[in-house]
Phi, psi and omega in degrees: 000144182230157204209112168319116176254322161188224195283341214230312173269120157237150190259153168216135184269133128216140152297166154079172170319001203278141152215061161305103192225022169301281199307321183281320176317289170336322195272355181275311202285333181276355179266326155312298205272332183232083179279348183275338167288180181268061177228149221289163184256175238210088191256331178184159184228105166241142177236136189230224147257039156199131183284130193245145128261101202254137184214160189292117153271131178239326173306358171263341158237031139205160156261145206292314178238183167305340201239015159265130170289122199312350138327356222276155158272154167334321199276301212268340181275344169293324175307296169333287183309297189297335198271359170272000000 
């Protein structure tokens, strides 16, 4: 589940046992090593018996180039980005 925290921050719940800590690691690695792509950043991680993720939305207040549109999901402005 992911939950609007405010214009800039969302958290995404997961529940249950997981501890797939893939997806945060990635946005850690792309924000050190690659800061120019267009992928969400990685602001904190607490863990309870549920996992928060919290991250920086950027696609909502500027577009990264010229040719992704404030529509594009996460997925596709990364796509955007990357093909070049």
């Amino acid at each position: 589940m992911v939950v609007k925290c405010n214009e800039e921050v969302v958290a995404k719940v997961i529940t249950g046992d997981n501890n797939d800590l893939t997806e945060y690691m990635t946005m850690q690695y792309l924000a050190a090593r690659a800061p120019n792509i267009p992928a969400l950043k990685p602001h904190d991680l607490i863990r309870f018996r549920i996992l928060l993720h919290y991250l920086h939305v950027i696609y909502s207040r500027h577009d990264i180039s010229a040719g992704l549109a404030q529509s594009a999901t996460p997925g596709e402005a990364l796509n955007t980005a990357t093909a070049r």
